[in-house]
C-alpha positions in Angstrom: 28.8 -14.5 -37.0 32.1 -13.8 -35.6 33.5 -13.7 -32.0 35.7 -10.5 -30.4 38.4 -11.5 -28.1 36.2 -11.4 -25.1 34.0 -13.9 -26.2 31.3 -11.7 -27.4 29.6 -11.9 -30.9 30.1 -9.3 -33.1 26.9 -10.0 -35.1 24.3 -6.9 -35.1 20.9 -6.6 -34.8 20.6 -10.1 -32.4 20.1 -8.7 -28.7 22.6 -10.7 -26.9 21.7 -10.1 -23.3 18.2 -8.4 -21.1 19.1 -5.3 -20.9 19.7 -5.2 -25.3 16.9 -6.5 -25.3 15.5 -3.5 -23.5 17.5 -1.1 -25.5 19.7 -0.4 -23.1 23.1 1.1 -24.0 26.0 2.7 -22.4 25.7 6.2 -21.7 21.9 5.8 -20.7 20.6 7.1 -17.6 17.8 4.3 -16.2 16.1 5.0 -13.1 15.1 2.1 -11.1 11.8 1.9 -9.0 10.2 -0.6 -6.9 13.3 -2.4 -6.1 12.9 -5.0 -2.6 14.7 -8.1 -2.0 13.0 -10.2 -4.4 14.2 -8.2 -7.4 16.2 -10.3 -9.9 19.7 -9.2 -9.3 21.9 -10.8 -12.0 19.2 -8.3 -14.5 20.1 -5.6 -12.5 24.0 -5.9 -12.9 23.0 -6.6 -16.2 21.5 -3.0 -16.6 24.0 -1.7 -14.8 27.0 -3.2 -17.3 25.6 -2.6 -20.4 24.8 1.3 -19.3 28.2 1.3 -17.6 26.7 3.4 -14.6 24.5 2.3 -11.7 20.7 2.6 -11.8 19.6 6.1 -10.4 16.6 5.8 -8.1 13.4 7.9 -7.2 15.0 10.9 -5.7 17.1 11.8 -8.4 15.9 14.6 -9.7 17.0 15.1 -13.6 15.6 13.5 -16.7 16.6 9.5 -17.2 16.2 7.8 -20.4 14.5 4.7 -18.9 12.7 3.7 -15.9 12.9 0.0 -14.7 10.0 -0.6 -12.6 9.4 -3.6 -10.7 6.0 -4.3 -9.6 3.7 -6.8 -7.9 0.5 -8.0 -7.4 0.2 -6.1 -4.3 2.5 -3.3 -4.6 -0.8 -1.1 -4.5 -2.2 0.6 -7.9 -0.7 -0.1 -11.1 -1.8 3.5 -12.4 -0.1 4.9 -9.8 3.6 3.5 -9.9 2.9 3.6 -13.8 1.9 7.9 -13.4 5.2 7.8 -10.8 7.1 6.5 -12.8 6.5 9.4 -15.4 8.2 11.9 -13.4 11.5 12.1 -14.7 11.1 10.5 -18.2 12.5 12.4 -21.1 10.0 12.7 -23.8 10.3 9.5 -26.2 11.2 7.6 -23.3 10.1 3.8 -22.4 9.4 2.7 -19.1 10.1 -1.2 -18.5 7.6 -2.9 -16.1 9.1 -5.6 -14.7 6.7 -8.3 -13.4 6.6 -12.0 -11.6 6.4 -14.2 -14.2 2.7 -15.6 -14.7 2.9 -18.8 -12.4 5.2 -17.0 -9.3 4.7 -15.4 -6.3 3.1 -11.8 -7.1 2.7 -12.5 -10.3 0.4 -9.6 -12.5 -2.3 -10.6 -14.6 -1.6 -9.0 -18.2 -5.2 -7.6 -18.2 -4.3 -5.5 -15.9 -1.6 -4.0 -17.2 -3.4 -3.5 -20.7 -6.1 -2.0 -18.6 -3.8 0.2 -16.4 -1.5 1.6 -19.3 -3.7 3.9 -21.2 -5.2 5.3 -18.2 -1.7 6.3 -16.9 -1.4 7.9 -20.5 0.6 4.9 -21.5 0.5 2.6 -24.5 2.2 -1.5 -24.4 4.3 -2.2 -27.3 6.3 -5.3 -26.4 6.9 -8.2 -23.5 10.2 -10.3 -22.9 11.3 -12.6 -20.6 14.3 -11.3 -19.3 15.3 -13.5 -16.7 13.8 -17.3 -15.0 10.9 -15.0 -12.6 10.3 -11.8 -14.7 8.8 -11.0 -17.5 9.6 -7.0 -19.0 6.6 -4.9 -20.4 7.7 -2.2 -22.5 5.4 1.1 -22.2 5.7 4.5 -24.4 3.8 7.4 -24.4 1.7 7.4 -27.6 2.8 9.6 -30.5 0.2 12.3 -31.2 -0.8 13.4 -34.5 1.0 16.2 -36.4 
């Protein structure tokens, strides 16, 4: 492993930061739902650097390559932010829900979300810990078969 004159490691395929480890990339268009004062905000600017752009939220109206949604406990029904957040996401998209960590306030127990995901069409394919309170569940829509 090497280091660039910024500081930064020049060694691929080791996610350095959250939002690699969400496959974030510059030139990306994430949309961000659910956002309130307890959102983690040094993640967001994280997003936000390593897309170079801001987050676009609900009403924006055009296909995004990611949705960020953070959710609670009692943000109402899972299904229902998960089916929301749908709206604008290009096909092949992933949709990051972004949840208390087991143990903090609002926390979400991961049954649910294994229970809520395929009935918004939806299937789980990873969790990470991307900052000290939230934990990241990445969902896809399923392939289909040829």
């Amino acid at each position: 492993m090497s280091s660039t004159a910024g500081g930064g490691s020049t060694q691929t395929g080791t996610p350095t930061g959250p939002a690699e480890r969400l496959g974030l990339a510059k030139g990306m268009v994430v949309q961000e739902l659910g956002w309130d004062n307890d959102t983690d905000d040094t993640l967001r600017v994280a997003i936000e650097d390593a897309i170079d752009a801001d987050m676009v939220d609900g009403d924006y109206g055009n296909v995004v390559d990611a949705v960020v949604l953070w959710y609670r406990d009692d943000d109402g029904d899972l299904v229902d932010s998960l089916v929301d957040a749908l709206t604008d996401l290009v096909g092949g998209g992933a949709i990051w829900l972004l949840t208390p960590r087991i143990g903090r306030p609002g926390s979400v127990d991961p049954a649910d979300v294994a229970e809520a995901a395929p009935i918004a069409g939806l299937a789980q394919t990873t969790t990470a810990t991307v900052s000290k309170d939230w934990a990241a569940t990445r969902l896809v829509t399923p392939k289909t078969p040829a």
